[in-house]
C-alpha positions in Angstrom: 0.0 0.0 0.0 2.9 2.3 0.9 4.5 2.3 -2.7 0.5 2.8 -4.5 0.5 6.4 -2.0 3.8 7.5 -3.4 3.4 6.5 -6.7 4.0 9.2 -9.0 2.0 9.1 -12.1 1.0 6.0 -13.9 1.8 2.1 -12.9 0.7 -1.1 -14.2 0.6 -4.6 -11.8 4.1 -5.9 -12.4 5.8 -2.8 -12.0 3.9 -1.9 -8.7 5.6 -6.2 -8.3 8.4 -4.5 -9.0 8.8 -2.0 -6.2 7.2 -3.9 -3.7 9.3 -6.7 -4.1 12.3 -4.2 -3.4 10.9 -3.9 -0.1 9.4 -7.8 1.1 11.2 -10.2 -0.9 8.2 -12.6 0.2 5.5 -10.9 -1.3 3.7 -12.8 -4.7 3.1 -11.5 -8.1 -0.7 -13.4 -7.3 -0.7 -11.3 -4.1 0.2 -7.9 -5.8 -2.8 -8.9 -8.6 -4.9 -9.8 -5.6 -4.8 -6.6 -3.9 -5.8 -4.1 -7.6 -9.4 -4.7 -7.1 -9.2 -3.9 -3.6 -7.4 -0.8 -4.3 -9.9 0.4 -6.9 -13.4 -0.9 -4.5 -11.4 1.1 -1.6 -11.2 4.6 -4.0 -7.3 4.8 -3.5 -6.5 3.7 -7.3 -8.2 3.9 -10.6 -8.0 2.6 -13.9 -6.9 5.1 -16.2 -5.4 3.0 -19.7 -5.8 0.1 -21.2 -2.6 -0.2 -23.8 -0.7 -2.4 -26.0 -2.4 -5.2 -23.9 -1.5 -3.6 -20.3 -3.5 -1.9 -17.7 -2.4 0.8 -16.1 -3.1 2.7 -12.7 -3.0 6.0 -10.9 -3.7 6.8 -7.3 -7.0 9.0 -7.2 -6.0 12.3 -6.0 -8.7 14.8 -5.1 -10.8 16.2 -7.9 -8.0 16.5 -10.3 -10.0 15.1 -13.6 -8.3 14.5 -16.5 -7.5 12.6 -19.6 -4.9 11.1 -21.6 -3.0 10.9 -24.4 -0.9 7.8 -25.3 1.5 7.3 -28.2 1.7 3.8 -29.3 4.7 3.9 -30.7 6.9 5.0 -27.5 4.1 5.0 -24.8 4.5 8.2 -23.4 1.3 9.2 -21.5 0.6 13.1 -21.2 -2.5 14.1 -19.4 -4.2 17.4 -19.6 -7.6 18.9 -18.5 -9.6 20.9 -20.7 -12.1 23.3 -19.3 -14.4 23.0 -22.5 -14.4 19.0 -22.2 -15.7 19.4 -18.8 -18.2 21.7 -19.3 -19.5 19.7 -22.7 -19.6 16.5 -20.5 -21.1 18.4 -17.4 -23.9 19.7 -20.5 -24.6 15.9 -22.2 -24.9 14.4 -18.6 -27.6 17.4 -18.0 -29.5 16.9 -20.8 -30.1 13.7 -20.2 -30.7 14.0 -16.7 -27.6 11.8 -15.5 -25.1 12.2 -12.4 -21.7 11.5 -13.6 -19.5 10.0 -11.4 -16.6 9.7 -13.6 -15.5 10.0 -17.4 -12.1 8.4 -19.4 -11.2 9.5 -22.6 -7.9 7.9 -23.7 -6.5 9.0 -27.0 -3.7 6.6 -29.0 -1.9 7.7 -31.6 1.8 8.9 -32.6 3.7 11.6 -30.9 6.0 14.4 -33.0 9.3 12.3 -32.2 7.6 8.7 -33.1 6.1 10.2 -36.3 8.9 11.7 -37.2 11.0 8.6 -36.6 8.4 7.2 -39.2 8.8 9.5 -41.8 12.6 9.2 -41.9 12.3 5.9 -42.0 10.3 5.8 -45.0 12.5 8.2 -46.5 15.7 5.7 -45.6 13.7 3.0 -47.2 12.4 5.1 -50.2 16.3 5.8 -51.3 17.6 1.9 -50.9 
């Protein structure tokens, strides 16, 4: 539990493993996977992504909403808030007469860097 309050952004279950192991040498991969749902029931840790076949997790912090942007090519994750999101969501849920309780939008695609990895790899390719 110690190393899901100071995490520091986002985790998935082996490498929370990973750092907990640091620390007890005894404790399970099974255990660590045991313990997730627990953490999410309890409101200490959410599910934020769902990536290149991995989950990933954040600690819940406050009211600090916010969504995500994940590049598939070198899975960097950059969150941001946007004040006209909010207020579009907090309009939809009115109209149709609905409490949210909570809202993930996850966007995947290709950062500058990866794209422009891409590009100059087709250009490498296009003059072989």
């Amino acid at each position: 539990m110690k190393e899901v309050l100071s995490s520091r952004g986002h985790f998935d279950v082996d490498q929370l493993y990973e750092n907990v192991k640091k620390y007890n040498r005894k404790v399970s991969r099974a255990t660590v996977y045991r313990l997730i749902p627990h953490l999410i029931d309890s409101g200490v840790i959410t599910e934020t992504l769902r990536c290149q076949g991995r989950i990933s997790y954040e600690k819940i912090q406050g009211e600090s909403r916010h969504d995500h942007i994940v590049c598939l090519g070198c899975g960097k994750v950059i969150e941001f808030r946007d004040k006209k999101l909010q207020f579009l969501i907090d309009n939809i849920c009115k109209k149709y007469d609905f409490k949210s309780i909570e809202h993930r939008l996850g966007i995947r695609g290709y950062c500058k860097k990866c794209m422009e990895k891409e590009e100059d790899a087709g250009n490498n390719q296009a003059e072989i």
